[in-house]
N, C-alpha and C positions, 0 to 999 in steps of 0.2 A: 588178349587185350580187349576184344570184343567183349565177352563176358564179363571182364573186369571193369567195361566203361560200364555197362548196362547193369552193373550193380552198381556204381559208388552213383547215377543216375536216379535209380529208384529211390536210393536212401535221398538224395537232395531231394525232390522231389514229395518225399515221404508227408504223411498229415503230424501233423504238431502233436496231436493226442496221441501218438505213440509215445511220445517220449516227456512229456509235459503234462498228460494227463486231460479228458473231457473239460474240465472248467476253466483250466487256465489257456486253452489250445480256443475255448470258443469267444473268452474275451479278448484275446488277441486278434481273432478274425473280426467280430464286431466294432472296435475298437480302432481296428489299423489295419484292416485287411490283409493280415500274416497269417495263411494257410497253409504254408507247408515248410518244413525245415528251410531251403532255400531263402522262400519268403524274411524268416526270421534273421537266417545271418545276413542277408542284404540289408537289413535294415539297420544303415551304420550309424554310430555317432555322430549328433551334429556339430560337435564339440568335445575338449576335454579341459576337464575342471581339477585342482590342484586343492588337496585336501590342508597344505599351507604348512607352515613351519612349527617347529614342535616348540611351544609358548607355555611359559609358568603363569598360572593363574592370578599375578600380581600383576604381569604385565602387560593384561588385554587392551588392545586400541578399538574404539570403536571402527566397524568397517574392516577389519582386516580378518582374511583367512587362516584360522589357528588346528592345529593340532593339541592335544591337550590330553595329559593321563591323571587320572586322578580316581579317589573311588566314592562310591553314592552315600553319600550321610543321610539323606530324607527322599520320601518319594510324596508324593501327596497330589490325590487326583479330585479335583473341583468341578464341579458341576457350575456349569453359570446361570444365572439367576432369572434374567431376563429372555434368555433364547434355550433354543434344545442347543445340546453339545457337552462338552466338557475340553480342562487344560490338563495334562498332566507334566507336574512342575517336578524336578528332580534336583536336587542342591549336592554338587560334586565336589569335592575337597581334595587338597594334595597334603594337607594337615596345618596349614598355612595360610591360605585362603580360598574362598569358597566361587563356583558362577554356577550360574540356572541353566538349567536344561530345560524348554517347553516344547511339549508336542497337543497339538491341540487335535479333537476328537480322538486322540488316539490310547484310550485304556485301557487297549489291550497287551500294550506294552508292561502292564505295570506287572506283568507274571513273569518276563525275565529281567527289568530292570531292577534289583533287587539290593536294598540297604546292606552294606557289607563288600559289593561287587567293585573292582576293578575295571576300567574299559579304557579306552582311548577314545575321545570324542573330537570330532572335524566339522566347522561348520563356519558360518560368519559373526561376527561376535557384533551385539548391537545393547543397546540401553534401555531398560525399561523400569519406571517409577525408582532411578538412579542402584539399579543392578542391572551389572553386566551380564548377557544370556548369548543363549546359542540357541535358536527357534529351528525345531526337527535336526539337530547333526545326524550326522552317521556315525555310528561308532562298532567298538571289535570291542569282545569282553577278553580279558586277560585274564589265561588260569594261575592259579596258586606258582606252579612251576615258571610261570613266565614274572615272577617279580623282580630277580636278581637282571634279566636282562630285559623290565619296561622299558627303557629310555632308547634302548637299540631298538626295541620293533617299532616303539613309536616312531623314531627317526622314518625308519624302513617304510610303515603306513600312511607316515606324512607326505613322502617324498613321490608315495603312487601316482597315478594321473585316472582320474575316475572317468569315463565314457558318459557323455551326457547325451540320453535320446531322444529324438523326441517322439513326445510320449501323449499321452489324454488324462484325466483326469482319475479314471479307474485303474490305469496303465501306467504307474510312476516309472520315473528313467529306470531308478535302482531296481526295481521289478523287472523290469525288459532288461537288464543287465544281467540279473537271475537266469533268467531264461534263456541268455544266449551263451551264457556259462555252463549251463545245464547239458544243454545240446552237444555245444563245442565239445565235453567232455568225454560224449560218448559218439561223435562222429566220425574220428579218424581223417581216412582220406577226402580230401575235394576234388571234385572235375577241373582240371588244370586245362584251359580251351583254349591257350596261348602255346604254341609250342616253342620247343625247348630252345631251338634255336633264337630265335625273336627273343625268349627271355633273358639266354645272358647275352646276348648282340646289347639290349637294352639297360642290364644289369638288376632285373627285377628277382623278386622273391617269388618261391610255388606260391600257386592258389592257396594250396592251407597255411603257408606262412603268412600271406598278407594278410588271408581272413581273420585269422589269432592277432595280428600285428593291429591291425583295425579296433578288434574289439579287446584284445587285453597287453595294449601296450609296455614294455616298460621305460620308455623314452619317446618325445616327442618328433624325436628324428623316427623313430621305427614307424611311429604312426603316419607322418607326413608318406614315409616310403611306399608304406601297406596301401596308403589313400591313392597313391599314385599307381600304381601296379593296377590296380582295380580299376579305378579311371581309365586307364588304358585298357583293360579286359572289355571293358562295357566299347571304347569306340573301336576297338580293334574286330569285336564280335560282328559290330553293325557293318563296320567298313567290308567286312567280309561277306556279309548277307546281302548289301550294295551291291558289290561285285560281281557277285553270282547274277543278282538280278540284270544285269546290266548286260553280262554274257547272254542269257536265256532270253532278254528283247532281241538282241542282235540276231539270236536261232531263229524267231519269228518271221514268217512270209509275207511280204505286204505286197497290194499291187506298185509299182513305183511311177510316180506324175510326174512324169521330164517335161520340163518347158517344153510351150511349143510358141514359135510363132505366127503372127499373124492376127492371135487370140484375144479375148479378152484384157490379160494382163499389159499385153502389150499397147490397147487401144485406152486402157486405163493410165497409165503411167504418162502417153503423150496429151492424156486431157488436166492430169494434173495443173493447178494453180502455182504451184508453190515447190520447192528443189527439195528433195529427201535427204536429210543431215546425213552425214559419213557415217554413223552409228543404226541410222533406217539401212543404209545402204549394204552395210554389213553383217547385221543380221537376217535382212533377208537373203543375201548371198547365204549364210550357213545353213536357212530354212530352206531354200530350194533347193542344195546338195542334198540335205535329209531326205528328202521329197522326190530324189530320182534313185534313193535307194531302193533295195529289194525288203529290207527289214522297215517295220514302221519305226516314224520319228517319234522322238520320245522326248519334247525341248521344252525348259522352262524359259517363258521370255519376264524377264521381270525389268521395269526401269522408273527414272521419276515419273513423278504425277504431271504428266501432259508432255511426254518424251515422244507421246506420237506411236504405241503400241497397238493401236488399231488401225492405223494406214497399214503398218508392218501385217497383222494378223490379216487385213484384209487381203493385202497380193499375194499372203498365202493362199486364202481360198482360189483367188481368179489364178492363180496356177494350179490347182486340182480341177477347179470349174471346165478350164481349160485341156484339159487330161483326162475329162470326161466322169468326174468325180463329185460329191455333193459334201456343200460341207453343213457341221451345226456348231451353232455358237450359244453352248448354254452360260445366261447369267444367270446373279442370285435371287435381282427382285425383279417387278414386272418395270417398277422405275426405270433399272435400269437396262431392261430387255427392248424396252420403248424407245429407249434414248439411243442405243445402237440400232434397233431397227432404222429411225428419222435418219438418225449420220450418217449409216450406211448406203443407203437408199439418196441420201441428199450426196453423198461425194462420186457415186455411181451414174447419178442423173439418168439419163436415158440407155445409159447402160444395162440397168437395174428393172428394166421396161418389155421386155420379151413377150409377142403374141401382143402386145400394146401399141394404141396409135402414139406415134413419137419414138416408140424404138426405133432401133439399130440391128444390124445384120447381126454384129457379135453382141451380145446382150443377154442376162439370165434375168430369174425371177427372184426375187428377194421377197420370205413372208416371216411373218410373226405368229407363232402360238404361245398363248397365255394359257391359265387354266380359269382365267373369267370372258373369254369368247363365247360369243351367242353358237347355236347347234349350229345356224347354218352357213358360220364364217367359217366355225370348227372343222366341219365336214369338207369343205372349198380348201381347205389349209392343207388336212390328209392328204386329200386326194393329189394336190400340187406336189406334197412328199411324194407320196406312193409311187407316183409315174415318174419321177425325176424332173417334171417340171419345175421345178424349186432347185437353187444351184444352191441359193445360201437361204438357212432356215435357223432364224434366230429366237430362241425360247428361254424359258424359265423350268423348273422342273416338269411341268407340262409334257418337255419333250423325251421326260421318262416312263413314259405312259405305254401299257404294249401294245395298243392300237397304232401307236406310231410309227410309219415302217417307210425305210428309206430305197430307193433304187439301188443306189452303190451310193453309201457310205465314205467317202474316203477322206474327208479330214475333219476331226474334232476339236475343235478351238471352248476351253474352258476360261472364262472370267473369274476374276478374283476369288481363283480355286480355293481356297482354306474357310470358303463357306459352304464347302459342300462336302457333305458325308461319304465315304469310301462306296456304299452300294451305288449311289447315286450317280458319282461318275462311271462307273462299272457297268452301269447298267446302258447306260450312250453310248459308248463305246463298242457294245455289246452286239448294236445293229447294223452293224458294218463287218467285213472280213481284215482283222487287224486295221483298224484305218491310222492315219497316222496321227499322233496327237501333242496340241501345242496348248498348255499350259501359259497363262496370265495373271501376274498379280501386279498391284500398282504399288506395294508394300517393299519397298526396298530391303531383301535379306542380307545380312551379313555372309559372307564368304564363309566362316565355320559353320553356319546354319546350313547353307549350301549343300555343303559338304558331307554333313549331317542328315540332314531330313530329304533333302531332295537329292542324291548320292549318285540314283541311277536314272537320272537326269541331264540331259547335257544344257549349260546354262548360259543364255544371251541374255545381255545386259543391255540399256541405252540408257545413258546417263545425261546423252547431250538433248538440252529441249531446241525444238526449231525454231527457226528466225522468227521476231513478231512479238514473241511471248514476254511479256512483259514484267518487271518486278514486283515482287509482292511483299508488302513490308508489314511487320506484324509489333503492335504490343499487347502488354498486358496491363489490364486496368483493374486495382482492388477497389468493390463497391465498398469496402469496409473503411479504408484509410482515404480513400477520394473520390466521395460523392458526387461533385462537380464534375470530374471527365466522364463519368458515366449518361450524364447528362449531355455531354458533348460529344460522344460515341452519337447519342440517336440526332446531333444536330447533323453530325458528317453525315450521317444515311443521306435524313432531306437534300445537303447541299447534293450529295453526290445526282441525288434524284432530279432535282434543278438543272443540272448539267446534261441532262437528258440520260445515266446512266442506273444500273439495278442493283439490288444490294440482296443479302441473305440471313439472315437471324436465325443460329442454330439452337435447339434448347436438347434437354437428355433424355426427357420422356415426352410420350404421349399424353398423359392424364387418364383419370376414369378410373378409379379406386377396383381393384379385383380385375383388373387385363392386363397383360405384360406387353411391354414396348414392340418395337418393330423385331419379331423373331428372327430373322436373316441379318439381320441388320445393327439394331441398336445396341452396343454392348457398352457400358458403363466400366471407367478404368478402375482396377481394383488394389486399394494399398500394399504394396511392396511388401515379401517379408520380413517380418519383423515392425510395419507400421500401424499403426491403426490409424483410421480415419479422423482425418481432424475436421470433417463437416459433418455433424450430426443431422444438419437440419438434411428435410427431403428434397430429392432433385427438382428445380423448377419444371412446369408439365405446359405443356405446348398449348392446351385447350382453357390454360387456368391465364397465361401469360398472352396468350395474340389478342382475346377481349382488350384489355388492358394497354397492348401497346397499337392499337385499331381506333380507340379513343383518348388516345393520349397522348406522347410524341410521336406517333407513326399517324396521325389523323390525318395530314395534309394528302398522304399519297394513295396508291389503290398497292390492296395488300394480299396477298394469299395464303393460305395453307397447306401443307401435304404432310402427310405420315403413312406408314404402313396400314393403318389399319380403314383409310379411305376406299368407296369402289375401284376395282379398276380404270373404268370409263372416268372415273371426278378426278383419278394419281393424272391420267393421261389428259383430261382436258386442261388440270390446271399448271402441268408441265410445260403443254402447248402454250398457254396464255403467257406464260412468259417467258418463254422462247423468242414469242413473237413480240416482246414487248407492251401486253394490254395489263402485266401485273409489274408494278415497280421494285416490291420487294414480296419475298418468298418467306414467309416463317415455317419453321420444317425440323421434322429429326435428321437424324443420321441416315434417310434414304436417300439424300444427296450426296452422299460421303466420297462415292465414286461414276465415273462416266459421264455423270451431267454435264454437256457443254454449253454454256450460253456467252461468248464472250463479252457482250455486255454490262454485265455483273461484275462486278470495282470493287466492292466492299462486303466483307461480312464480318457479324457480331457474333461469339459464340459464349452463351449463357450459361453458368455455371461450369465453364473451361477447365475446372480440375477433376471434373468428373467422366471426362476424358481422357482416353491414354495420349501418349504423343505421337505414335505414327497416326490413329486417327486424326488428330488434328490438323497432322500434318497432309491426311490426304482433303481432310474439310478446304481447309485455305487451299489448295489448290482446285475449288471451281472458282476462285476469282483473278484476277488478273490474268484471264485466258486472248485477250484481245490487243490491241495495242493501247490501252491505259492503263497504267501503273493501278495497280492491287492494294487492299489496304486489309488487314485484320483483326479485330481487336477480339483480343479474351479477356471477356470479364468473368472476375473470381473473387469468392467468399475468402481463398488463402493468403495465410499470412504470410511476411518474410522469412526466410530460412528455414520455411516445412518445408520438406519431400515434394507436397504436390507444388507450391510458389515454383522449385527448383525443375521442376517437369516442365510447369510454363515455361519462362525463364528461358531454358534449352529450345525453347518449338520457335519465341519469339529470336535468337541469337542466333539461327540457322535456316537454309533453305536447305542443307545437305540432306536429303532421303535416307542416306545409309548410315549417315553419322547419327540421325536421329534413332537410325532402328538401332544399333548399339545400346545407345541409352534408353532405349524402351523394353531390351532384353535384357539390360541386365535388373532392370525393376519388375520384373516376371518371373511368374514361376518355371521352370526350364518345359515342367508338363505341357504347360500352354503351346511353347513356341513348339516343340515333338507334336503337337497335335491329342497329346491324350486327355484337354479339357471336351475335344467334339467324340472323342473314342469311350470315354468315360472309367478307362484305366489307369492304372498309374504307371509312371514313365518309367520304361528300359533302362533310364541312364541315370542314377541314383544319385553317382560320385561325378560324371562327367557335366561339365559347364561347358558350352559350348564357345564363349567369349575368351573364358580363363583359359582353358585347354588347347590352347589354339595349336600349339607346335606340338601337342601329344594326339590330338586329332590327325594332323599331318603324317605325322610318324607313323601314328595306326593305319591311314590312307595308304603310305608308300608298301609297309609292312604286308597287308593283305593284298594288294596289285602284285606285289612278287609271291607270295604261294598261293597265289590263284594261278600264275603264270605255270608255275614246277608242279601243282598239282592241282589240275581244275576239279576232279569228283572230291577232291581232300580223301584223299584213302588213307591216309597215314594219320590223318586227324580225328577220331572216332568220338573222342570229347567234344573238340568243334562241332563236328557235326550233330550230336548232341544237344548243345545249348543252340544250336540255328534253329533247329526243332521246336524247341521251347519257342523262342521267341517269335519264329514265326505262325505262332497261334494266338502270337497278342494282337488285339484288334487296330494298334497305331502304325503294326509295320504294315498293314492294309492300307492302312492312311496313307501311308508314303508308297505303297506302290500302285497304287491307283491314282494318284497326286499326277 
């Protein structure tokens, strides 16, 4: 079986130019990235198209899919007059009436389209200068011997179902159709990594049935079945690779921080202001069970935007601080490295004060490294690591640097993880002996997503925001159809300013012709597929727009700016300045998208709003209505009613639900993005599987793999499986997820 797997392996595996030949094995790799046999039969249909009913050439409808037999009376290939190219027009007859066949550049066709010839032609039938044509069909030439029974193959040809791929320009579907015919024909056996069990318990087809069922159906039931079978190969393969991982953290030795009292945490909790909702309360009970384990924690905590995931994250550190442990909390920008440092350090108070006049007995040191600190803050900061004088040391990738070196390492608190690259967490991690590590995003995932990407993760939620926090209510304002509210957007800023409170004006770029937006940070939402953009014009630019709104409707109040690409010291002072209330409104990118707390701030305006996704949006509006005043948001937008993006707004303004919004923001995404393979730069494991659609086929592959992981954890009996785990785990996204 060995042998046997370890052949039908290498044939998958195998390079395309064995079997395909150098030139067409190299535009398929330039083209579409299909390297090896595998590569190509994975590359399924993204549809199938019906060559349409067998129709006599009197009774063509415009628009309608025909089949058609008839034989070539004229060929005739024209050169056009005014451009390079050529049409070559064909006039096909049944003896009774005649329709056009046009293929444009294409005369090289005219060597076997040949006056005399019989064929079958399938295509759309449409009108032109009042003759009905078929523009490029497909067609099958019929020999001599096939006359007595045309009308039965046509039927038979008509009735196919064609595989539509998708494809480029140089790479027509029917081309990659060719090709995967070609292969198919002479590959035989498939790696079957589903065992047998599981597949009739489920009632699926082998591997080499669904793959043939996929690509050369003969019914739309077969293909639906093949699709499905495969879909389940893809989550059932990962749920497996999960699972394994999940065992092999649990084999890992960590030190384990059991509460202690007396300590810190405990001197924290009775200085608190404020009571910890039942959902703080219970995810930190799960955090500090993991935390007196011997294996390191390994927890995604994800909740709404201002659910209070940083009190939580913090009583985790002061119970390792406490246990004699140091913790690091790497963020993405120095924004928002800044802005935990202030909170952290301002909810600690004297806490936070160690070898400082105004400390306390129990007390640690809380410090900041940037990668824009002067040598001799930089050097002061080390050295606080180095000795362990530092309990809690809050950085930006700075704190991946090798000079960085921790006393005892023991818990790693990452922020809105899916901005950070696989080494990068890796390499934190790395300066500790297993520490334990808590995971944060403020990105509300879906439970298949969960399930999926983050697998071998165990996942707290908190859903409930704390008492205090206030409503936030959101429209949307088109500058196109109601010039006048737009105008009224910037009177609310002033009033809200008059009232004594601060507002925020988001825009989508920086400005500055040849520099890219805030790299960590600024990502622009990008149309669904299958839409194209319906705003041409270019995104408004922060540097082109605060002149403007400085002298203009914002003239009465004091204004600021930040973006990523300000000094450290100017992101940091003008963060402070209105903090502390010496700036009324803030114009800014998306560096405030996450962490910024100012409760003071009521309102914000977000500038070209459909060039945003919706979970962005939705974590935007949440830096306002953090205080006890009701929230206000307005997005303004170039879209119109009933596009895609109006309907994205539309959704951001009709909810405050996090998770309902990530649904509708996943399914207007590429599936690569949300797997992580837009920051991996591969393309994603899971071709056929959706992680929305598939919900109860993900499940089922979850329950599937937990039991023959259970009856046989090394998989001896699975030599395929184990096979394709191989593969995959050399793809750079399952890195993503286990570093995640």
């Amino acid at each position: 079986m060995v042998s046997e797997t370890g052949e039908l392996t290498a044939q998958f595996q195998a390079p395309l130019k064995k079997y395909l030949g150098d030139k067409t094995a190299k535009v398929l790799e330039s083209g579409l990235a299909l390297r090896t046999v595998e590569d190509l039969i994975r590359h399924y249909p993204r549809r199938y198209a019906e060559r349409g009913e067998l129709t006599s050439l009197d009774g063509l409808l415009d628009g309608e899919l025909v089949t058609l037999v008839g034989e070539i009376s004229k060929v005739t290939n024209r050169q056009w007059k005014t451009r390079k190219g050529s049409m070559l027009e064909v006039i096909v007859s049944d003896g009774q009436s005649n329709v056009t066949m046009t293929f444009f550049n294409q005369a090289w066709r005219e060597r076997e389209i040949r006056i005399g010839r019989r064929a079958l032609f399938a295509g759309k039938v449409s009108t032109y200068k009042g003759k009905r044509q078929l523009s490029h069909p497909d067609y099958q030439f019929l020999d001599a011997s096939d006359s007595d029974s045309a009308e039965s193959k046509a039927r038979e040809y008509a009735s196919a179902l064609v595989p539509v791929y998708p494809a480029t320009a140089k790479l027509p579907s029917w081309k990659i159709g060719q090709c995967i015919d070609t292969v198919l024909a002479v590959l035989g056996e498939v790696p079957d990594v589903i065992p047998v069990k599981v597949r009739k318990e489920l009632g699926f087809p082998s591997a080499a049935s669904a793959i043939r069922g996929v690509h050369q159906p003969e019914t739309r039931a077969e293909a639906a079945k093949a699709r499905e079978a495969l879909a389940f190969e893809e989550a059932f393969t990962l749920q497996v690779l999960l699972g394994k991982r999940r065992a092999r953290l649990r084999s890992l030795v960590s030190r384990p921080r059991a509460l202690r009292g007396g300590g810190l945490l405990e001197e924290f909790d009775a200085r608190l202001p404020f009571d910890l909702t039942k959902g703080q309360r219970e995810v930190s009970a799960e955090i500090e069970t993991d935390l007196c384990r011997s294996h390191p924690m390994h927890r995604l905590l994800q909740g709404e935007v201002g659910s209070g995931k940083t009190v939580v994250a913090l009583r985790a550190m002061l119970a390792v601080i406490d246990a004699g442990g140091q913790c690091a909390l790497l963020a993405p920008t120095e924004v928002l490295a800044q802005q935990h440092f202030r909170s952290i350090s301002l909810m600690l108070g004297e806490l936070a004060m160690k070898n400082m006049l105004g400390g306390v007995a129990h007390s640690t040191k809380v410090v900041l490294l940037t990668g824009s600190m002067n040598t001799a803050t930089r050097r002061s900061t080390l050295l606080d690591i180095a000795s362990g004088e530092a309990g809690i040391v809050i950085g930006t990738h700075a704190l991946l640097s090798e000079n960085v070196s921790f006393a005892e390492l023991g818990l790693v608190v990452v922020d809105e993880q899916h901005r950070f690259g696989v080494e990068q967490r890796d390499a934190l991690r790395a300066k500790g002996e297993q520490p334990h590590l808590l995971v944060m995003t403020a990105t509300p995932i879906p439970r298949t997503v969960a399930m999926t990407v983050f697998g071998d993760l165990d996942v707290s939620i908190l859903a409930e925001l704390p008492k205090g926090r206030s409503p936030i209510t959101t429209h949307v304002v088109s500058q196109i159809e109601k010039p006048a509210f737009v105008e009224r957007a910037w009177q609310r800023v002033v009033e809200e300013v008059a009232k004594g409170f601060q507002a925020y004006v988001v825009v989508p770029r920086i400005g500055d012709e040849g520099a890219n937006d805030d790299a960590a940070s600024e990502e622009l939402a990008e149309p669904a597929e299958g839409e194209e953009s319906e705003n041409k014009r270019r995104p408004i630019a922060l540097l082109e727009i605060a002149p403007q709104l400085e002298q203009g409707p914002l003239s009465s109040v004091r204004v600021g700016i930040l973006h990523g690409r300000l000094a450290s010291e100017e992101k940091d002072r003008v963060m402070s300045d209105f903090a502390r209330g010496d700036l009324d409104v803030l114009i800014a990118t998306t560096v405030i998208e996450v962490g910024v707390d100012v409760p003071n701030a009521t309102t914000m305006i977000v500038l070209d709003a459909e060039r945003f996704g919706v979970s962005q949006l939705h974590q935007l509006r949440g830096r306002v209505g953090r205080g006890s005043a009701p929230g206000l948001c307005i997005l303004i937008s170039d879209a119109e009613e009933g596009t895609p993006s109006r309907e994205r707004l539309d959704a951001v303004a009709a909810t405050l639900d996090g998770f309902e919004l990530s649904r509708i923001d996943l399914e207007q995404r590429r599936e690569g993005d949300v797997l992580g393979t837009s920051q991996s730069g591969n393309r994603s494991h899971l071709r056929l599987l959706r992680v929305l659609r598939d919900e109860s086929l993900i499940e089922s592959a979850r329950a599937a793999a937990i039991s023959l992981l259970e009856e046989d954890p090394e998989l001896n009996n699975e030599s395929d499986l184990v096979a394709a785990l191989s593969v995959l785990e050399t793809e750079e996204h399952v890195s993503f997820m286990e570093k995640g």
